[in-house]
C-alpha positions in Angstrom: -44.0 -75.4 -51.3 -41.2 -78.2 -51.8 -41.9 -82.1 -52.9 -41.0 -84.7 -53.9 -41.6 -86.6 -57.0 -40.9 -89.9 -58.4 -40.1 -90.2 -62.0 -39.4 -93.5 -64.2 -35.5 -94.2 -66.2 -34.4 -97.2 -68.0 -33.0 -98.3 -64.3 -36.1 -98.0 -62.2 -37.8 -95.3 -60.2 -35.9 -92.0 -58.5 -37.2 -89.1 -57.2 -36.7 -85.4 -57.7 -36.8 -82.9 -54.9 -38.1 -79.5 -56.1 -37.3 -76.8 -53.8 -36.7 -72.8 -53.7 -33.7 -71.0 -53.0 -33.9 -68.0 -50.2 -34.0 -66.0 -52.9 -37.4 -67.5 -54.0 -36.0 -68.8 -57.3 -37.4 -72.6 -58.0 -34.7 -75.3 -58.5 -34.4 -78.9 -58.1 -32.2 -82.1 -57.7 -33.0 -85.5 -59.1 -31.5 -88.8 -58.8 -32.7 -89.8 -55.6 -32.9 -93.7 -55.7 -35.1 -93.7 -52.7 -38.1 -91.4 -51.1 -36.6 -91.5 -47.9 -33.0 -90.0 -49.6 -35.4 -87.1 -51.4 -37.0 -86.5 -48.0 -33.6 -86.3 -46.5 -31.8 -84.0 -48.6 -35.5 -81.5 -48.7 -34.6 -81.6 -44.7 -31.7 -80.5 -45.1 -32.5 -78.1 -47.0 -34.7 -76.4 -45.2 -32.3 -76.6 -42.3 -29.5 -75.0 -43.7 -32.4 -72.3 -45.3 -33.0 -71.5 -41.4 -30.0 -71.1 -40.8 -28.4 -68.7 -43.1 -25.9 -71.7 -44.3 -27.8 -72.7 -48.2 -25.4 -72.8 -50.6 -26.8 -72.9 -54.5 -25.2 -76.0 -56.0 -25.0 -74.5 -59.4 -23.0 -71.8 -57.8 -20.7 -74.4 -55.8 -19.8 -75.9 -59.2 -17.8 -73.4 -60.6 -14.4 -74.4 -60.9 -11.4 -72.2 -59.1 -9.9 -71.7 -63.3 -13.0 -70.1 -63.6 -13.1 -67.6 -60.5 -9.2 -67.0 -61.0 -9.2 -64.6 -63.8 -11.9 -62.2 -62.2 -9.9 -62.6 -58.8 -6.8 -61.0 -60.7 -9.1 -58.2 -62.2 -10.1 -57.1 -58.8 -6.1 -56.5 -58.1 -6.0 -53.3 -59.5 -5.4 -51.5 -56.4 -1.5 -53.4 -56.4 1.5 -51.6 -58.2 2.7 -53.4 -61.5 6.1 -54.6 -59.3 3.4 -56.5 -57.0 1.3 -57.5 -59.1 3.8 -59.4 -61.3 4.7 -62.0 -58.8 0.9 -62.3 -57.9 0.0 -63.2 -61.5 3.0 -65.4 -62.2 1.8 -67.3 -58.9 -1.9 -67.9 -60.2 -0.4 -68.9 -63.6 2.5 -71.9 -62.5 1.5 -72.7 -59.0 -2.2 -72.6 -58.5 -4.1 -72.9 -62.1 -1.9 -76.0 -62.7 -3.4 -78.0 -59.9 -6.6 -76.3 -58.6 -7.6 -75.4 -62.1 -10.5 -77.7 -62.8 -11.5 -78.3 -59.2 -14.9 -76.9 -58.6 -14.5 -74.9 -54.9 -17.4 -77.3 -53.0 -14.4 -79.8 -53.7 -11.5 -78.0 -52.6 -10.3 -79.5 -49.5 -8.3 -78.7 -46.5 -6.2 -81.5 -46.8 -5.2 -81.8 -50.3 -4.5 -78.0 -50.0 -2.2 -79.1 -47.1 -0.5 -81.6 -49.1 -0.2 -78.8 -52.1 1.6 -76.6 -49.9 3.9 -79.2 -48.9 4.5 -80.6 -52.3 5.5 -76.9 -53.4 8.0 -76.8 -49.9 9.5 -79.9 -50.2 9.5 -80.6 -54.2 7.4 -82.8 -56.4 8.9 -85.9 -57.0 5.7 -87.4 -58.6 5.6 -84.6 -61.0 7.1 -85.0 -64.4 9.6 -83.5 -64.8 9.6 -83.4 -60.8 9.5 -80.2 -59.4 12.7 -77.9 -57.4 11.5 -77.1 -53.7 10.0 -73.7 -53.6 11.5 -71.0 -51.4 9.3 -70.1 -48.6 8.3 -66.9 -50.3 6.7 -68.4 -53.4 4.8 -71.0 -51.7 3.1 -68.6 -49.2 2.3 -66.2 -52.5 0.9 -68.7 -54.1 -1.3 -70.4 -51.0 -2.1 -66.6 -50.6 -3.9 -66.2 -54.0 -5.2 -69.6 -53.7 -6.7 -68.4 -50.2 -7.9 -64.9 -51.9 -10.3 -66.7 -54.3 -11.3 -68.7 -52.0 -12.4 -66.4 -49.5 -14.0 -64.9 -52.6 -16.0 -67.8 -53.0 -17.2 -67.9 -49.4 -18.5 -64.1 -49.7 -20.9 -64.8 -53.2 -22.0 -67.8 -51.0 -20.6 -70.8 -53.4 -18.7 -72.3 -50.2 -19.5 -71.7 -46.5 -16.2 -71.8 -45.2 -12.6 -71.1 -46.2 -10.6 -74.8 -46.7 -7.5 -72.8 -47.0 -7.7 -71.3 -43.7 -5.6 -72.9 -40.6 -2.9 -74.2 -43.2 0.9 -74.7 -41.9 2.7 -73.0 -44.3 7.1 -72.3 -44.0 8.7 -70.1 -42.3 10.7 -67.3 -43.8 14.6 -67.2 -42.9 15.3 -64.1 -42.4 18.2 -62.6 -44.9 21.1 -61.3 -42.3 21.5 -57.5 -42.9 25.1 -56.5 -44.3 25.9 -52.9 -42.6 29.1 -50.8 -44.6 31.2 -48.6 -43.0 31.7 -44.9 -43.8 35.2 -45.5 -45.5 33.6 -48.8 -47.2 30.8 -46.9 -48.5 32.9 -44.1 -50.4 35.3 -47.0 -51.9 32.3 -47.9 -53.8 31.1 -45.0 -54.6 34.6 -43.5 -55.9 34.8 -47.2 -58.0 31.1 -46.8 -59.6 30.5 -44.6 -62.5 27.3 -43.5 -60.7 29.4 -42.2 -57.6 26.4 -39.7 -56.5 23.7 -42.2 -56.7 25.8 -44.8 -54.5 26.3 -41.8 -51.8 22.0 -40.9 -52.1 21.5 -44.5 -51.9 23.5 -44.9 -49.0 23.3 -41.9 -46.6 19.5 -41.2 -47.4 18.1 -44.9 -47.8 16.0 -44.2 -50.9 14.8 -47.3 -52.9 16.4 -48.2 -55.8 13.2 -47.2 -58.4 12.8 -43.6 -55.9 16.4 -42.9 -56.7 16.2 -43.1 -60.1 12.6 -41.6 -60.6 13.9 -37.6 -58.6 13.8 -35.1 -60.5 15.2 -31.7 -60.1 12.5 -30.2 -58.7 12.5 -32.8 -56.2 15.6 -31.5 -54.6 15.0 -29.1 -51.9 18.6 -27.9 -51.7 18.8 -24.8 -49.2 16.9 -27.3 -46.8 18.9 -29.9 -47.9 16.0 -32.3 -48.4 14.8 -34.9 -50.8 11.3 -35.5 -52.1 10.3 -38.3 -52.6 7.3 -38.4 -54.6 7.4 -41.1 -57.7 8.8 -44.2 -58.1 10.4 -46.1 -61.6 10.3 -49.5 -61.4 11.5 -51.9 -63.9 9.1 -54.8 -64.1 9.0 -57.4 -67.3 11.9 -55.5 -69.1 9.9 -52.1 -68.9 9.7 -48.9 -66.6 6.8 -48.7 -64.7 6.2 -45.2 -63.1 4.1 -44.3 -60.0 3.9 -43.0 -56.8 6.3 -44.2 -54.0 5.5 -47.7 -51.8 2.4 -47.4 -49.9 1.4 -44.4 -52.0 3.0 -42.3 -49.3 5.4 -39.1 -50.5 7.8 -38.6 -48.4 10.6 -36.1 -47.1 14.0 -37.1 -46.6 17.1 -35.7 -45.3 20.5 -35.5 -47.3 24.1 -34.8 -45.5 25.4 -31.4 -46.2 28.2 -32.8 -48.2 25.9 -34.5 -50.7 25.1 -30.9 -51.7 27.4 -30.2 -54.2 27.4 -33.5 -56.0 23.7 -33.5 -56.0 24.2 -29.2 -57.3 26.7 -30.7 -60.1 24.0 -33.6 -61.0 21.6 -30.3 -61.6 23.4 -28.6 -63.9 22.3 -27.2 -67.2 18.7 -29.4 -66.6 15.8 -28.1 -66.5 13.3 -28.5 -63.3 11.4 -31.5 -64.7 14.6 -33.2 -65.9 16.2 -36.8 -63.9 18.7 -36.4 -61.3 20.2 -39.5 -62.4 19.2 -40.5 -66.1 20.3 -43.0 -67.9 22.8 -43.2 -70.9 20.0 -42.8 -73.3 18.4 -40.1 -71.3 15.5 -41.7 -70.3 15.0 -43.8 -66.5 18.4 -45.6 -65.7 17.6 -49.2 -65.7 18.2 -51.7 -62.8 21.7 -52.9 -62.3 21.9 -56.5 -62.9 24.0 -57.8 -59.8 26.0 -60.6 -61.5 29.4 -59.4 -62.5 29.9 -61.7 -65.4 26.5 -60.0 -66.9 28.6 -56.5 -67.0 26.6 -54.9 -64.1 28.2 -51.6 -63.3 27.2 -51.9 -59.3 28.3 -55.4 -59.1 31.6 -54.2 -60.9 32.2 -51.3 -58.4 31.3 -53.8 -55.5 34.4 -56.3 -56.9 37.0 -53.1 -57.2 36.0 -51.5 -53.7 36.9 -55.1 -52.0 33.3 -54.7 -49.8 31.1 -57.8 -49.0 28.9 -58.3 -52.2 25.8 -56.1 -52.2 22.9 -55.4 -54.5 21.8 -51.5 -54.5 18.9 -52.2 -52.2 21.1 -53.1 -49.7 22.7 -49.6 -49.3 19.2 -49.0 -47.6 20.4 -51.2 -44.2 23.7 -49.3 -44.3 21.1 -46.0 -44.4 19.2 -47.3 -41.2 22.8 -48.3 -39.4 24.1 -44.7 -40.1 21.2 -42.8 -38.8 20.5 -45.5 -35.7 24.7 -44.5 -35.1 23.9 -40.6 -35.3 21.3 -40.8 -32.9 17.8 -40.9 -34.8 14.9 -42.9 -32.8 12.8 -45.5 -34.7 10.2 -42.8 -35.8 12.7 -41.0 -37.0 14.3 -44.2 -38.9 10.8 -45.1 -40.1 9.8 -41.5 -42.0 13.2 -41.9 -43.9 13.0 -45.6 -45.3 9.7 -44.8 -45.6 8.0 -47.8 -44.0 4.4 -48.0 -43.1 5.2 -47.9 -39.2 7.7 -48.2 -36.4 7.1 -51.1 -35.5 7.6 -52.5 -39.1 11.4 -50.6 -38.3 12.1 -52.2 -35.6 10.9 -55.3 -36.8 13.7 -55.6 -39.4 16.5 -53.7 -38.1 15.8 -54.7 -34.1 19.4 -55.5 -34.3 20.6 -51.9 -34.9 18.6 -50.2 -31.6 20.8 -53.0 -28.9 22.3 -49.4 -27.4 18.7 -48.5 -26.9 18.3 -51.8 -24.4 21.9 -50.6 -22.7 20.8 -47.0 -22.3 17.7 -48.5 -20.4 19.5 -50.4 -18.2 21.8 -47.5 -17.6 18.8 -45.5 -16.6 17.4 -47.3 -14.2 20.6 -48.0 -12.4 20.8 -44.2 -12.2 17.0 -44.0 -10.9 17.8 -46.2 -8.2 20.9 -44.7 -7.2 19.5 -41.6 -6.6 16.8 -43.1 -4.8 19.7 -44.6 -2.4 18.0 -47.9 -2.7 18.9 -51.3 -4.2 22.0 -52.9 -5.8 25.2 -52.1 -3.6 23.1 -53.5 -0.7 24.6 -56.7 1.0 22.3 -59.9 1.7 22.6 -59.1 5.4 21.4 -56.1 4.8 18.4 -57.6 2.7 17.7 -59.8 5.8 17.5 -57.1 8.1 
């Protein structure tokens, strides 16, 4: 059973409400200055008992610093290139100012204001704070949001305060698409011609190009694949499977055959297509030309728009939408996790698709002898 108790302090009476928790665990809360303000908060309890909503206020306590670390533990299941960004998020953005907050005192609007201080810079900081890009504040409202939610489900909150927040939008970067004549340039001013070509004609990523192997190359089929994936992340080579854990099979031009047969030469099956000068993963190339970047070197020679390698994965998409592939086709290349992620970022490259539907049904409905060349006065008749 619950009561209430008075007790004496130095300044006068209060009460103590002693209570149990659905789990049948006795607790209590003192402090009350009046009976009436015991008998309240007892009611209350029992309400929100009733109706599934109790929340343990020892539990609602803990701070968001606290719940962070385990949060990050549980992100296992993210590659070391994800998971980077994530951490680096939790560690400037969030732990800063949601550190020592406990989560029954996170609210909706301060997390509002949070996300707008991050958007539009923090004057009152010191030293105040650059605007964030529109990427970095919605990573870093997105972790804030995951331990949140994390809270809600071990029953320290009942509801989300991060939910329903107006966060920016993301500009979207405008694709640059090189021609067939552009494309070689580079490649014949790079010291890496091959890769440039691979990059370009089978839209590899960067860390899948330089992760094949020989026994990755199919070359009677004339296929790629694609099944691990070197990524540099924090100055080191992190190896694993391809994005989305998905292998993949991809398709290479019969006149990459012989460079790709010369790259093979005199290795061994388990030996890199494209190694590096010290024989181990080539590293990324930085894209700044003053840093001595090979790419961004062959990019300045060629006289094409400046590129970084990942971007010869747009001119991959443009070549095949030109030869004729459909989106699904387009999507098991690139390797994306559906169509309609395809279409979503190269909509621009499928506007013959539109025309070739219009085109149709104006053939339909001329063979139906129906429609368009019809005069009003015909209509009206």
């Amino acid at each position: 059973m619950a009561t209430v108790e008075p007790y004496e302090t130095a300044a006068g009476r209060r009460y103590r409400v002693i209570y149990r928790t659905p789990e049948r665990k006795q607790t209590s809360k003192r402090g009350f200055r009046t009976k009436r303000d015991a008998d309240l908060f007892l009611a209350s309890v029992e309400v929100s008992k009733a109706r599934g909503e109790y929340i343990d206020p020892g539990a609602a306590r803990v701070t968001v610093g606290e719940l962070g670390p385990a949060w990050l533990q549980r992100q296992s299941h993210l590659k070391p290139s994800s998971l980077r960004p994530v951490e680096a998020a939790w560690r400037n953005h969030v732990l800063p100012v949601w550190g020592i907050v406990p989560v029954s005192e996170v609210r909706k609007t301060a997390i509002q204001q949070w996300v707008s201080g991050l958007t539009t810079g923090e004057e009152s900081a010191a030293p105040p704070r650059k605007p964030k890009s529109a990427t970095v504040v919605i990573r870093a409202y997105g972790v804030l949001a995951a331990i949140l939610d994390g809270a809600v489900d071990d029953r320290r909150v009942l509801s989300n305060p991060a939910r329903g927040i107006t966060l920016p939008r993301k500009g979207k970067k405008a694709h640059i698409y090189l021609s067939h004549k552009q494309v070689h340039r580079l490649a014949e001013e790079s010291k890496h011609e091959t890769l440039v070509l691979v990059l370009a004609y089978c839209g590899v990523r960067w860390g899948e190009a330089v992760g094949l192997r020989v026994r990755n190359l199919d070359m009677l089929k004339r296929r790629i694949n694609v099944e691990e994936n070197a990524v540099e992340v924090g100055g080191r080579v992190e190896v694993g499977t391809p994005k989305n854990h998905k292998r993949r099979t991809v398709p290479f031009p019969r006149f990459l055959a012989e460079p790709l047969a010369r790259q093979c030469e005199v290795k061994g099956r388990d030996d890199l297509v494209f190694p590096g000068e010290a024989g181990g993963y080539l590293r990324s190339t930085r894209v700044q030309e003053d840093h001595g970047g090979w790419f961004s070197g062959a990019v300045k020679r060629a006289g094409i728009p400046r590129i970084t390698p990942h971007d010869l994965r747009h001119t991959a998409a443009s070549f095949a939408v030109s030869a004729g592939a459909n989106v699904k086709a387009v999507q098991r290349m690139l390797g994306h996790s559906s169509a309609a992620m395809t279409l979503d970022i190269y909509a621009d490259l499928f506007d013959a698709d539109l025309d070739a539907v219009a085109d149709a049904l104006d053939h339909a409905v001329s063979m139906a002898g129906v429609g368009a060349w019809r005069t009003p006065a015909d209509i009206g008749s």
